[in-house]
ChimeraX commands (.cxc) that place a marker at each C-alpha (Angstrom):
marker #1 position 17.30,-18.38,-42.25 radius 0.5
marker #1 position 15.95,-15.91,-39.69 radius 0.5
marker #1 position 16.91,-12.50,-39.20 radius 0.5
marker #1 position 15.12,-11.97,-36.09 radius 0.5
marker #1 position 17.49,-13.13,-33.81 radius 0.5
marker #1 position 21.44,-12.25,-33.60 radius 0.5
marker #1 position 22.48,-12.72,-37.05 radius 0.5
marker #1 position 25.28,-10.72,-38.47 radius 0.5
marker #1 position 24.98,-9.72,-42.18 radius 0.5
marker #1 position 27.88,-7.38,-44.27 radius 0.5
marker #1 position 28.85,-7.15,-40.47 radius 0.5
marker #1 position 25.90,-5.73,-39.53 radius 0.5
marker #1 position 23.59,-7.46,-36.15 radius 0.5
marker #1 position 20.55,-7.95,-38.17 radius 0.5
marker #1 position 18.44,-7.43,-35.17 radius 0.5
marker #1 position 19.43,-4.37,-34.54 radius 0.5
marker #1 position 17.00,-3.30,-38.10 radius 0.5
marker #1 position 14.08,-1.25,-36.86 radius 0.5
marker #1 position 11.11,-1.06,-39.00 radius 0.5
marker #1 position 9.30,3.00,-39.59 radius 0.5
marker #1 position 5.65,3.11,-38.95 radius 0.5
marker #1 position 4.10,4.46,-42.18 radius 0.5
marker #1 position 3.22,7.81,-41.06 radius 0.5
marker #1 position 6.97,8.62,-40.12 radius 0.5
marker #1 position 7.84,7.13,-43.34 radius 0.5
marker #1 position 6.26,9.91,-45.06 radius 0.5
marker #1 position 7.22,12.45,-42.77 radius 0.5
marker #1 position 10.90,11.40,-43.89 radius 0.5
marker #1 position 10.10,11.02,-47.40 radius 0.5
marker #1 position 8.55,14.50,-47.09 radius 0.5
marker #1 position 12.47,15.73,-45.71 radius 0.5
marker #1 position 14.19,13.82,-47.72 radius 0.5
marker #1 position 12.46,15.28,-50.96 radius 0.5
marker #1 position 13.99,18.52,-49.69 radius 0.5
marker #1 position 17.30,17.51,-49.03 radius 0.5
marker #1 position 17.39,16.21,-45.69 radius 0.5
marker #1 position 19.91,13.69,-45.75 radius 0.5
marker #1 position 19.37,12.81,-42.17 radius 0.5
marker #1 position 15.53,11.82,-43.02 radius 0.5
marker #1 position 16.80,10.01,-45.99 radius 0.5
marker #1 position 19.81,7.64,-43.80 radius 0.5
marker #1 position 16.75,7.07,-41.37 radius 0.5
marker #1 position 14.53,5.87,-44.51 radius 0.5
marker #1 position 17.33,3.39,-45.43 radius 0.5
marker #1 position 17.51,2.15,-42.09 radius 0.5
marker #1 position 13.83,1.72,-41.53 radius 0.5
marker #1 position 13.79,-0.37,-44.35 radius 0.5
marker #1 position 16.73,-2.54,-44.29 radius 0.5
marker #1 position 14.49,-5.35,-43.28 radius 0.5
marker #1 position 12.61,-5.42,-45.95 radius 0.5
marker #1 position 16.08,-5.67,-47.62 radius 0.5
marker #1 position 16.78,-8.69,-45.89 radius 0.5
marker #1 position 12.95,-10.45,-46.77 radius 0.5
marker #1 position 13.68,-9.62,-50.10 radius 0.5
marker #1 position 16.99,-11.54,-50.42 radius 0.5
marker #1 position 15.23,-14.85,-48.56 radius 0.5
marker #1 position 14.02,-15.57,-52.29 radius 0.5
marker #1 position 17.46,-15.69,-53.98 radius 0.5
marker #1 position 18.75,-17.91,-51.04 radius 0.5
marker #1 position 18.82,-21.32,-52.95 radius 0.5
marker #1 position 21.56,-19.13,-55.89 radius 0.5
marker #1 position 24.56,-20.10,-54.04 radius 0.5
marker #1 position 25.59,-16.44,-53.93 radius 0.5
marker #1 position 27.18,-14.65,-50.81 radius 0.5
marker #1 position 24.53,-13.47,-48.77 radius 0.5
marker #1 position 26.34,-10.40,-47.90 radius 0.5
marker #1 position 26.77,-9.64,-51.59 radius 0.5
marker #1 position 22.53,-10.05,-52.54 radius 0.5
marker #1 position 22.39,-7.61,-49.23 radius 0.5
marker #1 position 24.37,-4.90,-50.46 radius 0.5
marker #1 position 23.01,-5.16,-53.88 radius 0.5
marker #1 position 19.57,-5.22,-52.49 radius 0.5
marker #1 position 20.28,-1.73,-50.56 radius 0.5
marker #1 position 21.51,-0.02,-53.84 radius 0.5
marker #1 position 17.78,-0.63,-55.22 radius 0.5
marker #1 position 16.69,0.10,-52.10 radius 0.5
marker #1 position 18.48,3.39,-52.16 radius 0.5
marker #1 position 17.03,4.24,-55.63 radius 0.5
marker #1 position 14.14,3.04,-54.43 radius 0.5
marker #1 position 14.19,5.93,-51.90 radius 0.5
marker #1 position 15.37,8.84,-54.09 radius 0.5
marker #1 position 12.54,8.16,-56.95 radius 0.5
marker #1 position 9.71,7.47,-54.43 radius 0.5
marker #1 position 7.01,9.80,-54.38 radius 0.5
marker #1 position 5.17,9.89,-50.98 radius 0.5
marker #1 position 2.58,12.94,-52.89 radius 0.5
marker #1 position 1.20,9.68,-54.29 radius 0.5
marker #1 position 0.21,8.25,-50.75 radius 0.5
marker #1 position 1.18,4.66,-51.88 radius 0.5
marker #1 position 2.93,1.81,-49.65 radius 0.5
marker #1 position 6.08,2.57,-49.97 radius 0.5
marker #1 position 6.98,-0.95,-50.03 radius 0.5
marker #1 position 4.89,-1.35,-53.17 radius 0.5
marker #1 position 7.67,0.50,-54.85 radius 0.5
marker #1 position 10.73,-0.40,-52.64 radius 0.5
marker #1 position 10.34,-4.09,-52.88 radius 0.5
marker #1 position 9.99,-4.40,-56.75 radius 0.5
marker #1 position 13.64,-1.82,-56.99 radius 0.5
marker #1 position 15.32,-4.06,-54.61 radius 0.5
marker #1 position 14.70,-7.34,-56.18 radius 0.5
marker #1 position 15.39,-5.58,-59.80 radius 0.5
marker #1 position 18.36,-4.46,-58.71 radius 0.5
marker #1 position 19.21,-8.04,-57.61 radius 0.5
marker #1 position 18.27,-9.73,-60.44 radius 0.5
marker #1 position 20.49,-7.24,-62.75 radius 0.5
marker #1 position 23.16,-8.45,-60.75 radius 0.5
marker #1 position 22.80,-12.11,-60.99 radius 0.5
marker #1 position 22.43,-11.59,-64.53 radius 0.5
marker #1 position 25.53,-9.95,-64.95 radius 0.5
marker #1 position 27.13,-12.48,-62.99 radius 0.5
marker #1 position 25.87,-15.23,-65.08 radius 0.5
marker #1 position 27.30,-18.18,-67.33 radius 0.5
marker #1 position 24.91,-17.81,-69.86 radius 0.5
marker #1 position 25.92,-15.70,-72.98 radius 0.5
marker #1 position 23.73,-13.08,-74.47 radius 0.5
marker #1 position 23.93,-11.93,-77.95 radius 0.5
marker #1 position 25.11,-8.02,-77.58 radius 0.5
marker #1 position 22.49,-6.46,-79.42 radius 0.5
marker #1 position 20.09,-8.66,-76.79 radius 0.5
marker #1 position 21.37,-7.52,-73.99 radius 0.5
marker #1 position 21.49,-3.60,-74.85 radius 0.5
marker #1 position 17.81,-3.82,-75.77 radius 0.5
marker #1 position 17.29,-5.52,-71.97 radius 0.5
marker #1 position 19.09,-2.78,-70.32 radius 0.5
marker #1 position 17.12,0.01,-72.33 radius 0.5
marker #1 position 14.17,-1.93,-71.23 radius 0.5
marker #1 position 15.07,-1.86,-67.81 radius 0.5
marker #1 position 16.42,1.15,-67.91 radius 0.5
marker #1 position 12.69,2.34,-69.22 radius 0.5
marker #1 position 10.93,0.71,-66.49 radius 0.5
marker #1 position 12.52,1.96,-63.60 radius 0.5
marker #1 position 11.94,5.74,-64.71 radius 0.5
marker #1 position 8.65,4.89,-65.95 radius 0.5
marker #1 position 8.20,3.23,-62.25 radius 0.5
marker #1 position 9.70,6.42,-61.00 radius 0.5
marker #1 position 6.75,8.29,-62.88 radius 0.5
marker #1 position 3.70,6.14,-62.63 radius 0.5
marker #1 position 4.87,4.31,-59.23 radius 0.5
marker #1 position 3.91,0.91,-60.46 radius 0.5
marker #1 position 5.14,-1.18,-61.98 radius 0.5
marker #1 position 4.49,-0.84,-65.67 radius 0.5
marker #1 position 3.22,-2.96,-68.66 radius 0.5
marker #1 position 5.46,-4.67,-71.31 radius 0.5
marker #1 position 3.50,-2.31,-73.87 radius 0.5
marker #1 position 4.27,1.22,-71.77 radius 0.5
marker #1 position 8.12,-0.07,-71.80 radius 0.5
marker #1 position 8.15,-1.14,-75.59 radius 0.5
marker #1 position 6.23,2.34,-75.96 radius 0.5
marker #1 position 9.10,4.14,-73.95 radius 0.5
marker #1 position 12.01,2.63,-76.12 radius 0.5
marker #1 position 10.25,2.31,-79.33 radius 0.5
marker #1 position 10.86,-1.39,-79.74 radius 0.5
marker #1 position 8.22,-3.82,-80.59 radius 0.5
marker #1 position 6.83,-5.20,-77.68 radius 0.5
marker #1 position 7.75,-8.76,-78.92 radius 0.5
marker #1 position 11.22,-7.30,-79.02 radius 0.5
marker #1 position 11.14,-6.08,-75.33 radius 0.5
marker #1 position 9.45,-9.68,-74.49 radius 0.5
marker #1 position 12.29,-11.38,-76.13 radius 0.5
marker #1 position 14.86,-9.01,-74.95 radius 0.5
marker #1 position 14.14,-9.15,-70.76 radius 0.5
marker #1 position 13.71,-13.71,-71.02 radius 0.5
marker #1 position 17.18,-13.53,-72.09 radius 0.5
marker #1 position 18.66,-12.15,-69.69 radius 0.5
marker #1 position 16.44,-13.52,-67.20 radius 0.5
marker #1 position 18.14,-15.81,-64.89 radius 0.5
marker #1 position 16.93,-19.84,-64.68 radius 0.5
marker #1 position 14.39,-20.51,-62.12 radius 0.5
marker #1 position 14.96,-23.28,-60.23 radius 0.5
marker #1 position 12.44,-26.09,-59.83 radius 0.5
marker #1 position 12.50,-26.14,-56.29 radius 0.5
marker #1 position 12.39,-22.19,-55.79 radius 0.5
marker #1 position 9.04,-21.91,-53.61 radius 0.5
marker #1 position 5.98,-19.99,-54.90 radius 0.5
marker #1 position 3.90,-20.44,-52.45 radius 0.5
marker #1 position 4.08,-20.52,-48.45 radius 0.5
marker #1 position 1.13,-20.29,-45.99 radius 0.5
marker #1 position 2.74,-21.48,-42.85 radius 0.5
marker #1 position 2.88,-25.32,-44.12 radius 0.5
marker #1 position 4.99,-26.82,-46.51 radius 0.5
marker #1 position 6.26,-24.64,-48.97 radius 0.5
marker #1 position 4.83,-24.87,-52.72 radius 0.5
marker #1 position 7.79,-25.37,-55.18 radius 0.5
marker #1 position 8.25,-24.28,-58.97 radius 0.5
marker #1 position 8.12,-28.46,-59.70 radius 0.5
marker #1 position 4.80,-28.80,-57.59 radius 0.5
marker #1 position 3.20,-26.53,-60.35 radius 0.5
marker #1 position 4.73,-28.35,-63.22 radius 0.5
marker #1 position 3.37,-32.20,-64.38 radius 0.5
marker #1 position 4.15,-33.76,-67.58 radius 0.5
marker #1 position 0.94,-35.07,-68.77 radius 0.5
marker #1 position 2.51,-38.21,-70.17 radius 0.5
marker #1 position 5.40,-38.87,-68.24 radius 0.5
marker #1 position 4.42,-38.40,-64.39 radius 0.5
marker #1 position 3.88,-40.79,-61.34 radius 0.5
marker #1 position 1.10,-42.55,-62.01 radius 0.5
marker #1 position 2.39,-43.53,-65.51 radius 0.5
marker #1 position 5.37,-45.02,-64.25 radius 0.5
marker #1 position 3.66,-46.80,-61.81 radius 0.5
marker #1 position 1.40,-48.05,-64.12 radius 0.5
marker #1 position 4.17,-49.71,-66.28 radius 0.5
marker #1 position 6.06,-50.52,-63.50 radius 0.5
marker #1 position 2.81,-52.71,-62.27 radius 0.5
marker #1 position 2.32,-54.36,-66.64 radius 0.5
marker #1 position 5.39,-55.34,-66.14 radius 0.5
marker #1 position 5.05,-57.44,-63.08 radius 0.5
marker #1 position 2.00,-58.79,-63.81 radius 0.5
marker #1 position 3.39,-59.93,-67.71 radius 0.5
marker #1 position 5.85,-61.49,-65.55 radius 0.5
marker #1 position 3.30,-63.64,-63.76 radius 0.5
marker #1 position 1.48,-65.30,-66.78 radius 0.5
marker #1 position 2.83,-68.22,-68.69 radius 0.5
marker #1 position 4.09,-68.79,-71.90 radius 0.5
marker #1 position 0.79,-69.30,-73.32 radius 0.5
marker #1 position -1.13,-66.68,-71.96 radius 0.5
marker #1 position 1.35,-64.20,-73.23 radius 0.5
marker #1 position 0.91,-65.47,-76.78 radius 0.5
marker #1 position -2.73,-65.74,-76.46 radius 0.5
marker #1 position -2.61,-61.80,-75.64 radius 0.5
marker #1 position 0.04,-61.01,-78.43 radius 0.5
marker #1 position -2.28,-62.62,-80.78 radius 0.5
marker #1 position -5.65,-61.11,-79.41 radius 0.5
marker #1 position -4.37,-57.47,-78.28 radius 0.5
marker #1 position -1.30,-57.18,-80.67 radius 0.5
marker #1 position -2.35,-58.85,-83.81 radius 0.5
marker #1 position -5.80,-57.95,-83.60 radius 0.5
marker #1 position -7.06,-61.92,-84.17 radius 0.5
marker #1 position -10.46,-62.87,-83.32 radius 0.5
marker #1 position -11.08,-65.65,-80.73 radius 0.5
marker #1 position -12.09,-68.72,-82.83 radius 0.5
marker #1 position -8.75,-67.73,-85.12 radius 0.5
marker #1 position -6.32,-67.58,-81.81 radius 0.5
marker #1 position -8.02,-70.92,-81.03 radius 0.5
marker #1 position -7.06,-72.74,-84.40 radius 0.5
marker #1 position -3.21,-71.47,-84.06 radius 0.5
marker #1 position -2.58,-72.65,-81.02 radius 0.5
marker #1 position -4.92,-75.93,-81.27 radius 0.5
marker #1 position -7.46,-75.33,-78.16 radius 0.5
marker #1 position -11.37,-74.70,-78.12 radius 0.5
marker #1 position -12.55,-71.25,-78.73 radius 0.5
marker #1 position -14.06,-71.63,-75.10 radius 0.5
marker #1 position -11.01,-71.96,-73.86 radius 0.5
marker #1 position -9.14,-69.45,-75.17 radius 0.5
marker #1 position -12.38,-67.21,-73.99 radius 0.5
marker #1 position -11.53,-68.54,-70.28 radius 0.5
marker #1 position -7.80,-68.16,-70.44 radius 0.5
marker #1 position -8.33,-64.65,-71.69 radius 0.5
marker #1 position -10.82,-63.30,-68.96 radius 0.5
marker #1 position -8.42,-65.30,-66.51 radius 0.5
marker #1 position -5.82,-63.31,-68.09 radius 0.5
marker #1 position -7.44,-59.81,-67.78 radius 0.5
marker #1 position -8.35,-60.27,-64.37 radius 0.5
marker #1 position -4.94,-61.07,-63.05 radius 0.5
marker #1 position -3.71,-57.92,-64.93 radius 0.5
marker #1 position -6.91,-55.56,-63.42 radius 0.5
marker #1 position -6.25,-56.77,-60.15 radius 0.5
marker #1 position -2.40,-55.25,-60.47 radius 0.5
marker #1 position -3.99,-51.51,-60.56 radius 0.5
marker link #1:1,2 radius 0.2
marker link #1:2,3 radius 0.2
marker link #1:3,4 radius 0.2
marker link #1:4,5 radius 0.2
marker link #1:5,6 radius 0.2
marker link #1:6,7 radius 0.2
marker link #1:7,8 radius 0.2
marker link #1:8,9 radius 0.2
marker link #1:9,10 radius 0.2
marker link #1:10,11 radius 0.2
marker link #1:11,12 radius 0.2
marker link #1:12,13 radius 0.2
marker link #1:13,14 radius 0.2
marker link #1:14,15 radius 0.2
marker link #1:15,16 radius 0.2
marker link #1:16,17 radius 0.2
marker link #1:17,18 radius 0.2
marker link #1:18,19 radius 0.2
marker link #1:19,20 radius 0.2
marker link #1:20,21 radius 0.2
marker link #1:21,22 radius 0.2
marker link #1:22,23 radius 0.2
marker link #1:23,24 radius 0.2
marker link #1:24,25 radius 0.2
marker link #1:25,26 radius 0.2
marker link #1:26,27 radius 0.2
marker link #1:27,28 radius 0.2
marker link #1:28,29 radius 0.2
marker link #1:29,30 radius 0.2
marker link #1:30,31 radius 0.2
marker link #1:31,32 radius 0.2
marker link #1:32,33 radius 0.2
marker link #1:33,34 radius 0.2
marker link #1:34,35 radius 0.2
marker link #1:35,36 radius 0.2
marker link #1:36,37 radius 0.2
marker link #1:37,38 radius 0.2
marker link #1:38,39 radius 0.2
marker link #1:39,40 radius 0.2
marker link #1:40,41 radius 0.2
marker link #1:41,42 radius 0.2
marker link #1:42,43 radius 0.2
marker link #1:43,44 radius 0.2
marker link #1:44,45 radius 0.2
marker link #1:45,46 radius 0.2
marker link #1:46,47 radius 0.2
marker link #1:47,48 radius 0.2
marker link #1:48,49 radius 0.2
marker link #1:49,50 radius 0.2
marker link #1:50,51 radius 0.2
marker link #1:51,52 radius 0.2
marker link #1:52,53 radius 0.2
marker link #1:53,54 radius 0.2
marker link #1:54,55 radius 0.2
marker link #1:55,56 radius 0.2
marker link #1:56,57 radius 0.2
marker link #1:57,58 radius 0.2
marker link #1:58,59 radius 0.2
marker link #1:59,60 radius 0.2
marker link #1:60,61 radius 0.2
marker link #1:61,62 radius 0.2
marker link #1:62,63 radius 0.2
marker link #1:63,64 radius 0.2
marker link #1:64,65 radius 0.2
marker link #1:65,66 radius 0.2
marker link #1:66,67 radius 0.2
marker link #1:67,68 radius 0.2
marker link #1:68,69 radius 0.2
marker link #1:69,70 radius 0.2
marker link #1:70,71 radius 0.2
marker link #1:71,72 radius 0.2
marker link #1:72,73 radius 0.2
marker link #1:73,74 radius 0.2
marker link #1:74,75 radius 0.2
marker link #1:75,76 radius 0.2
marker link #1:76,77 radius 0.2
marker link #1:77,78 radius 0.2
marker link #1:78,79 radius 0.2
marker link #1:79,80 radius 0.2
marker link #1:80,81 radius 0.2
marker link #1:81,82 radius 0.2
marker link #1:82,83 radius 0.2
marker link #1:83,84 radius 0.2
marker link #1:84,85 radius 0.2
marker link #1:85,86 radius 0.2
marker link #1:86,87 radius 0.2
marker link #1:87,88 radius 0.2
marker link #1:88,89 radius 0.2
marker link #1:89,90 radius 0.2
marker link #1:90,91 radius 0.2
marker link #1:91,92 radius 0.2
marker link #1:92,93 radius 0.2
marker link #1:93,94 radius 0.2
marker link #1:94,95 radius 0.2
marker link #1:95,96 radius 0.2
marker link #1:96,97 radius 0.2
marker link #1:97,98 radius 0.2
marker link #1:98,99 radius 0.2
marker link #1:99,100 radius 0.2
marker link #1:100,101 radius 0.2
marker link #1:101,102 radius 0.2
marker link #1:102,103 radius 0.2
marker link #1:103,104 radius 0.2
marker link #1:104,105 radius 0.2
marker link #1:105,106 radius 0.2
marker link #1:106,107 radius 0.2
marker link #1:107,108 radius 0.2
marker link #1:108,109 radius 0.2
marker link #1:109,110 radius 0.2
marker link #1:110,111 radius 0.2
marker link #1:111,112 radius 0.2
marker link #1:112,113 radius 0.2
marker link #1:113,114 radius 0.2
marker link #1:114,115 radius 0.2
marker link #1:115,116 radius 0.2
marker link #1:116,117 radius 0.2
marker link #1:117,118 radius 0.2
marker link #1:118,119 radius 0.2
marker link #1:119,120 radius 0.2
marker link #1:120,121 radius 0.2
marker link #1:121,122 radius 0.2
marker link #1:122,123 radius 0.2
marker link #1:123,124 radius 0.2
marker link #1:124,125 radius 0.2
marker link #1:125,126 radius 0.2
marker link #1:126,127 radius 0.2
marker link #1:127,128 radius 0.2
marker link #1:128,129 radius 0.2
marker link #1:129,130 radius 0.2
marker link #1:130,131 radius 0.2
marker link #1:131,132 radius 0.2
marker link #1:132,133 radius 0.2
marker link #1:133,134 radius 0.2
marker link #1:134,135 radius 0.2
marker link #1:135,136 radius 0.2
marker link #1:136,137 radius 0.2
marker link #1:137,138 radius 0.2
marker link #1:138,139 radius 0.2
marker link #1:139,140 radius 0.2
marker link #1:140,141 radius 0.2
marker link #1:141,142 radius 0.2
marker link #1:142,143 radius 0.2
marker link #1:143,144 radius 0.2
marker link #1:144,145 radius 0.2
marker link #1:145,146 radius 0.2
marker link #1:146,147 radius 0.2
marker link #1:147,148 radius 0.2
marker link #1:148,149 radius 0.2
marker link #1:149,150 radius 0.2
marker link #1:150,151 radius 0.2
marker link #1:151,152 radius 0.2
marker link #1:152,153 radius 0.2
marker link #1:153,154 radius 0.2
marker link #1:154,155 radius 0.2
marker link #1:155,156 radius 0.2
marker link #1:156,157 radius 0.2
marker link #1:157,158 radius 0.2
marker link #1:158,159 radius 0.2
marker link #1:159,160 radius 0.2
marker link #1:160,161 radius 0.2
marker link #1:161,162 radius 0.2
marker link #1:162,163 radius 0.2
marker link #1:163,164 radius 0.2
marker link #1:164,165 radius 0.2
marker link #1:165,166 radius 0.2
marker link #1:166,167 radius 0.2
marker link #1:167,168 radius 0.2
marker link #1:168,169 radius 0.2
marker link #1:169,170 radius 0.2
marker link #1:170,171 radius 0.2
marker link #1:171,172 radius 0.2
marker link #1:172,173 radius 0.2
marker link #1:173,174 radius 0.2
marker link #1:174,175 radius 0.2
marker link #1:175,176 radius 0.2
marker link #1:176,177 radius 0.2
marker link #1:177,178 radius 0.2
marker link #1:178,179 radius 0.2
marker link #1:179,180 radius 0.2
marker link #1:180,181 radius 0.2
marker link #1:181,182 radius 0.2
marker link #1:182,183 radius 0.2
marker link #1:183,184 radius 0.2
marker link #1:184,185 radius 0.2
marker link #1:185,186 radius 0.2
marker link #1:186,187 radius 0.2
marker link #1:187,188 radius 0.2
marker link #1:188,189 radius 0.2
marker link #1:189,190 radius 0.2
marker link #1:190,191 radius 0.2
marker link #1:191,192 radius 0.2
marker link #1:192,193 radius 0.2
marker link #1:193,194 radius 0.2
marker link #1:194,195 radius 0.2
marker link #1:195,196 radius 0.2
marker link #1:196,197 radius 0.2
marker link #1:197,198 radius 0.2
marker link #1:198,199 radius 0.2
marker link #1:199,200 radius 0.2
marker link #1:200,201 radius 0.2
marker link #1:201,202 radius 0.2
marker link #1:202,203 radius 0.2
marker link #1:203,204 radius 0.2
marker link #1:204,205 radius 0.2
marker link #1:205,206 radius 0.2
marker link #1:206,207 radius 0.2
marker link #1:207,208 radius 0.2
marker link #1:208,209 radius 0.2
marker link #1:209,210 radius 0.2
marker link #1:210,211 radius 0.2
marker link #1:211,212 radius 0.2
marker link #1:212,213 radius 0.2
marker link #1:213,214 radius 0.2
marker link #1:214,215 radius 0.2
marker link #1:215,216 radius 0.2
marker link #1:216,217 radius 0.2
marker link #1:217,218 radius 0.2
marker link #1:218,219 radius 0.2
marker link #1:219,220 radius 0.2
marker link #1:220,221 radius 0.2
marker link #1:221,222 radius 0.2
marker link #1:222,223 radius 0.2
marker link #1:223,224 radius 0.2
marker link #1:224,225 radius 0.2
marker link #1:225,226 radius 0.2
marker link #1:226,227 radius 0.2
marker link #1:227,228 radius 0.2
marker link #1:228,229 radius 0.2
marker link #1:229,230 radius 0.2
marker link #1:230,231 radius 0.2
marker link #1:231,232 radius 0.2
marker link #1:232,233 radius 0.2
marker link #1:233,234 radius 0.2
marker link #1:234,235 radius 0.2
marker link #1:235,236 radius 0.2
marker link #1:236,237 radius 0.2
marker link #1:237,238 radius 0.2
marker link #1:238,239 radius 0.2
marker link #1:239,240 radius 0.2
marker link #1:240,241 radius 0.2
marker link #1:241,242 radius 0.2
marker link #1:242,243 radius 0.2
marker link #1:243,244 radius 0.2
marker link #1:244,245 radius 0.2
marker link #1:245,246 radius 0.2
marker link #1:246,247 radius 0.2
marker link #1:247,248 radius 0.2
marker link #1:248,249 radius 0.2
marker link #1:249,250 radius 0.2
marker link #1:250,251 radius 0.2
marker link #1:251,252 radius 0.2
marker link #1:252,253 radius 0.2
marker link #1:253,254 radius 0.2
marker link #1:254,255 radius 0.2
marker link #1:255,256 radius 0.2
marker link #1:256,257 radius 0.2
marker link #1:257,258 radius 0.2
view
């Protein structure tokens, strides 16, 4: 979806967003810090955009886009009251990660999946933790700083925040650098089970199909039974040069399948 032209979102025209140039974006953070509320509407206006490039990732979760929109400005508006322009960081670098935590706390809470209680009040301490330790170190912080914060081991905190976490889909892109985009699945093969495996099978199969009666048995008994040539040639009552020729023939027919 594109937001650049005429698109209405939570009934606002979506090209109507204007985007701050950094050095008036600290000049309002500056105002805001004081108490300017004026400087701090214009900061959440400036940045509704990045609101809206934000919420293009949660897209394929089937939820209202006007919901993940207004969700997205409440971290965006925390974003904006704990960011500290002293700092002279991006303020995207701190807006972006508040807005899509604020998102994903929703989607949680929205969920189907059930969360033992003690779980989930050791994820909300946890993510309570990390946005005021983001508030203090304006990063985002390490598992071990959070774990440090609540006093839980840092297993515990691991444990704690993938429960809660919602699934990822295998077609959620990763990756996009003006071609097709790379998807969750394009990072993902099963070593036994991929493409070229059932190909491969797919390909015995026909080319078992081909041979006759007696080639297949001469296989079983060479390949499955583990019989020598001159033995294979005694069961089934032929020259041990034969069986040699009917066995290359054999081999080549399947070969020339792959």
């Amino acid at each position: 979806m594109s937001y650049n032209r005429k698109v209405e979102v939570s009934g606002v025209n979506t090209a109507d967003f204007v985007v701050l140039k950094k050095d008036e974006a600290f000049q309002l953070f500056a105002r805001a810090k004081q108490g300017d509320q004026q400087a701090r509407q214009k900061l959440i206006q400036g940045n509704l955009r990045l609101v809206l490039s934000v919420i293009k990732r949660f897209e394929n979760r089937n939820e209202p886009i006007d919901d993940l929109f207004q969700v997205g400005c409440i971290g965006l508006i925390k974003g904006i009251d704990n960011f500290n322009a002293d700092l002279q960081l991006l303020p995207s670098t701190y807006l972006v990660p508040m807005i899509i935590g604020e998102i994903r706390r929703y989607l949680r809470d929205n969920s189907a999946m059930r969360v033992s209680r003690s779980m989930r009040d050791n994820a909300y301490r946890a993510l309570t933790a990390r946005e005021k330790l983001m508030s203090t170190l304006q990063r985002e912080p390490t598992v071990e700083e959070i774990a440090a914060e609540i006093g839980l081991p840092r297993e515990d905190v691991i444990f704690a925040l993938d429960a809660i976490s919602e699934p990822v889909s295998l077609y959620d892109p990763v990756f996009q650098d003006g071609g097709d985009a790379i998807c969750v699945m394009d990072q993902v093969k099963d070593m036994v089970n991929n493409d070229d495996s059932w190909l491969d099978q797919i390909s015995m199969k026909e080319a078992m199909n081909e041979l006759s009666d007696r080639e297949k048995r001469i296989l079983a008994l060479r390949f499955y039974d583990g019989k020598t040539q001159m033995e294979v040639a005694r069961e089934i009552g032929i020259s041990q040069a034969q069986v040699s020729r009917i066995e290359k023939g054999v081999l080549e027919k399947v070969k020339s399948r792959f």
